[in-house]
matplotlib code that plots the C-alpha trace (Angstrom):
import matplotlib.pyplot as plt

x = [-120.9, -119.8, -116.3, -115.9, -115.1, -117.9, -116.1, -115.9, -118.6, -118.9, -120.3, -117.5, -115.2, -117.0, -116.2, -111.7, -113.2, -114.8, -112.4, -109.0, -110.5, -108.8, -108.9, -107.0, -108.9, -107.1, -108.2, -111.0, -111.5, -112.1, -108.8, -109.4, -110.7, -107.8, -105.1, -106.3, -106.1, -102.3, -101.6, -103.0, -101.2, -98.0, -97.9, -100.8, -101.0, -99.1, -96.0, -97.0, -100.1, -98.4, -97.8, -94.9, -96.4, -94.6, -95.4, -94.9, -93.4, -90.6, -94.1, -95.0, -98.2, -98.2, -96.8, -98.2, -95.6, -96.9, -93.8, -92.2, -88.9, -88.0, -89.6, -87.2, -84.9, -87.8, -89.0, -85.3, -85.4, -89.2, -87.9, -84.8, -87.1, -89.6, -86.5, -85.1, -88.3, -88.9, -85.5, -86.6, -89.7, -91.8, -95.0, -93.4, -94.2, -93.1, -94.5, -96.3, -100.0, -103.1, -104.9, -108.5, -110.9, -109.9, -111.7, -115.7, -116.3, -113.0, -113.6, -109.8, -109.6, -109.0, -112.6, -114.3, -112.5, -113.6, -117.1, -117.1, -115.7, -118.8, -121.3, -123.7, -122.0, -118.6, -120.3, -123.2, -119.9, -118.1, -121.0, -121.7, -117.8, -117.6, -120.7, -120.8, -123.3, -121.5, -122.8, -120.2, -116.9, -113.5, -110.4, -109.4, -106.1, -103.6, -100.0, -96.8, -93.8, -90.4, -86.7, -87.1, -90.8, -92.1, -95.2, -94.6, -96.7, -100.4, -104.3, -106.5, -108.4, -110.4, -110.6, -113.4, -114.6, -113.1, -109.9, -108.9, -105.8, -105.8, -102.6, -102.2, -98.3, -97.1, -93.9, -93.1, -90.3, -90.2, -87.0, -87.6, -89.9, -92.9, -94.7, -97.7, -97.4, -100.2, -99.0, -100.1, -101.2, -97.4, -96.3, -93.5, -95.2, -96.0, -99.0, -99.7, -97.8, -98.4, -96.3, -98.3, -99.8, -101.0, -105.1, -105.5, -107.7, -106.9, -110.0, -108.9, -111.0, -111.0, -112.8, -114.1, -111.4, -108.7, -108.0, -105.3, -101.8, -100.0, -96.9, -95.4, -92.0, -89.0, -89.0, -85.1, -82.3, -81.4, -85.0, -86.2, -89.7, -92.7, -95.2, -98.5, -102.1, -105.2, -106.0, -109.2, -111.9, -115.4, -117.7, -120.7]
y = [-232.4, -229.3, -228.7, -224.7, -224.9, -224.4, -222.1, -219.6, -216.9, -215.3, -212.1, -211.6, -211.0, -208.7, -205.1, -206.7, -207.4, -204.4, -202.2, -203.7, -205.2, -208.3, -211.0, -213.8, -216.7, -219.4, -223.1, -222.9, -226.0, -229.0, -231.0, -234.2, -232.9, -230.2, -233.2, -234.9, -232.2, -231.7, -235.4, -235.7, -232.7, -233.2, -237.0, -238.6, -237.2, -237.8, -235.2, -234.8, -233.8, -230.5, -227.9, -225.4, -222.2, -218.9, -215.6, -214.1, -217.6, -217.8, -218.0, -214.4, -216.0, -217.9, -221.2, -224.7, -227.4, -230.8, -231.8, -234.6, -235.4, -235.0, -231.4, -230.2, -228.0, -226.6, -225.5, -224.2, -222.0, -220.6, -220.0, -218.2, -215.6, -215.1, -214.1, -211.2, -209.9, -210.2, -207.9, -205.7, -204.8, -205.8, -208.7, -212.3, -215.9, -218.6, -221.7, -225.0, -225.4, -227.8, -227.2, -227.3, -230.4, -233.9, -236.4, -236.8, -238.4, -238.2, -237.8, -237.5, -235.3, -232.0, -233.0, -233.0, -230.1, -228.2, -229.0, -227.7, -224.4, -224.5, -225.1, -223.6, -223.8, -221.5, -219.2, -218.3, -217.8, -215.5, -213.6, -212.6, -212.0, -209.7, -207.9, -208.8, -211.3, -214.1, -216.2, -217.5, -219.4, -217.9, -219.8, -222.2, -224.4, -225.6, -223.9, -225.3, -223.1, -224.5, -222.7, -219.5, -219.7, -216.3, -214.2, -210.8, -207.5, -207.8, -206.9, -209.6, -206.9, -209.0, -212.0, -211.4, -209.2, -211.7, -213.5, -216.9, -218.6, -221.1, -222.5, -226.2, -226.4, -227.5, -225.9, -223.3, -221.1, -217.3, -217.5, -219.7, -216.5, -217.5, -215.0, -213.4, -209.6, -207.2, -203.5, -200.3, -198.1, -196.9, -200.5, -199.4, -200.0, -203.5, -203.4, -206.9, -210.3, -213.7, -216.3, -219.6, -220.9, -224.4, -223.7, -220.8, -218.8, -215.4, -213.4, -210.3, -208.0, -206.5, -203.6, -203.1, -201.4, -201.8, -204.8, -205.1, -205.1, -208.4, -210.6, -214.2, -213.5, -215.8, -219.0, -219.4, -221.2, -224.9, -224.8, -228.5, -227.8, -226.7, -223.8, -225.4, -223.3, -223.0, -220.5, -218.9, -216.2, -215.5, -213.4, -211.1]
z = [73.3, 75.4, 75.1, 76.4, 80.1, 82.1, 84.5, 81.9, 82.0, 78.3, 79.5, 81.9, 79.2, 77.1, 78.5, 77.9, 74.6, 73.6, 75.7, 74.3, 70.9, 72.0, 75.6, 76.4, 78.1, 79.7, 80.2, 77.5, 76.5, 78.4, 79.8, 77.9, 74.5, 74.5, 75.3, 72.5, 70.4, 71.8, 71.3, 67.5, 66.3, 68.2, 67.3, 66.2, 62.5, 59.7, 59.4, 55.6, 56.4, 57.0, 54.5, 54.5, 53.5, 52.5, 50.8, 48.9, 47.4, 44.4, 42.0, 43.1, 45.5, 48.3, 48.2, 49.8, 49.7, 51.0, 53.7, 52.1, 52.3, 48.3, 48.5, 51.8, 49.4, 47.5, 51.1, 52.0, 49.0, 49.5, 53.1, 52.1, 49.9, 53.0, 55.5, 52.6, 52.0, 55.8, 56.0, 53.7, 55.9, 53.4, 54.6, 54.7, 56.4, 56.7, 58.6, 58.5, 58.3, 57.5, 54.5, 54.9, 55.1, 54.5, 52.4, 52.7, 55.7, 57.3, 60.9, 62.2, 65.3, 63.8, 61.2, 64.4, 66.0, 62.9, 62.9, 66.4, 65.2, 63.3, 65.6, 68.1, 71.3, 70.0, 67.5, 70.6, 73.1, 70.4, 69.9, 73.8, 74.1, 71.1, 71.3, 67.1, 66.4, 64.4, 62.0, 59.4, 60.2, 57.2, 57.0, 60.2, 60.2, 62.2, 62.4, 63.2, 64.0, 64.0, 64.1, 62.0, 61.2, 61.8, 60.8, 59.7, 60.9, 59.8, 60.2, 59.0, 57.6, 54.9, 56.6, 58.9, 62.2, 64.8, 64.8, 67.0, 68.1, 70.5, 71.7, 71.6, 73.3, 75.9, 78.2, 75.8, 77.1, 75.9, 75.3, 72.1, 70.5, 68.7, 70.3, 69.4, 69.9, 69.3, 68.2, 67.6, 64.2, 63.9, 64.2, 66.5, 69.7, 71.2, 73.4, 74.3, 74.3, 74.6, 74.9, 74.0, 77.0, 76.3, 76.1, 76.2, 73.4, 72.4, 70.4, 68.7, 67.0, 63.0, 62.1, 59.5, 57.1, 59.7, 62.1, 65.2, 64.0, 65.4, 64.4, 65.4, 66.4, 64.7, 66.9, 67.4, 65.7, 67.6, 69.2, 68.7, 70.2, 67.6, 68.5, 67.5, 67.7, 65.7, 64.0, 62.5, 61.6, 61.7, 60.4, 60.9]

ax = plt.figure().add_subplot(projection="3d")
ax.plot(x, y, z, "-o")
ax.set_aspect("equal")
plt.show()
């Protein structure tokens, strides 16, 4: 099944790719698959299928907590650390996430979105966009950002030689943050923005021993909307 847009020429993008080490591509899947995608992570799968994840957590690593009602204050207090080491200006997160693959043979809607990330079709596209031929998939999950999640200033630089987010929200305002915002070496100067744009992919390049700086700003207090994307990386 082909699920990149056919509009989209690969080759196009390559020179914003290799120019800017990153290119936003809008519309990139196809309409139906990408609304079912929206619709299963907005409604259709379990809430405690998420996991709030912060670091560095009250244990000194990161911390997973399944989202379940009982464990809401345990989450309040990992939360609490992430925003004083965040004001410290030290690397903190804090946000909700999927955690990898389901039970053999599950074959929910982000199984089969997964498999996809695996296959042919995207790893061929990445490759002609980059420039880097591709040939393993690293971490890929789901985020959700509500009020005060955030995602301090980072490089990615062990995770692999292209990095992935595709935005899976609908009618996000600006206003509400949760922007992605690329930066430069100094971290003091913010070269690129995006505001999540329902489908649209944005591919950002690592080099080796150094990858593009980039943060999630704070989504806001009394914002009742989530900021949901997927996130991943591949490698060479």
């Amino acid at each position: 099944m082909t699920l990149i847009n056919s509009k989209i020429d690969p080759q196009s993008l390559s020179d914003e790719f290799i120019n800017n080490g990153s290119v936003i591509i809008r519309d990139f899947l196809n309409q139906d698959y990408v609304d079912n995608l929206y619709n299963f992570f907005n409604s259709g799968m379990p809430e405690n299928w998420w996991y709030a994840t912060s670091s560095p957590g009250l244990n000194g690593y990161v911390k997973y907590i399944r989202d379940f009602e009982e464990n809401k204050e345990e989450i309040l207090k990992e939360k609490e650390l992430s925003d004083i080491i965040f004001n410290k200006g030290d690397f903190a997160y804090h946000f909700y996430r999927t955690a990898g693959d389901h039970v053999e043979g599950c074959y929910c809607t982000e199984c089969h979105f997964r498999e996809w990330l695996k296959s042919d079709e995207i790893i061929t596209f990445l490759s002609i966009v980059s420039g880097i031929k591709i040939k393993n998939f690293n971490t890929m999950f789901a985020s959700k950002y509500s009020q005060g999640c955030f995602l301090s200033p980072h490089h990615d630089d062990t995770l692999g030689q292209i990095g992935f987010v595709l935005q899976l929200t609908k009618n996000w305002k600006p206003q509400w943050g949760g922007t992605l915002h690329f930066i430069d070496d100094t971290q003091k100067i913010i070269e690129e923005s995006e505001s999540p744009t329902f489908n649209t992919l944005t591919l950002f390049h690592i080099p080796e021993g150094r990858g593009k700086w980039h943060y999630v700003s704070h989504v806001c207090p009394g914002v009742t909307s989530n900021r949901i994307a997927y996130t991943g990386w591949y490698t060479s």
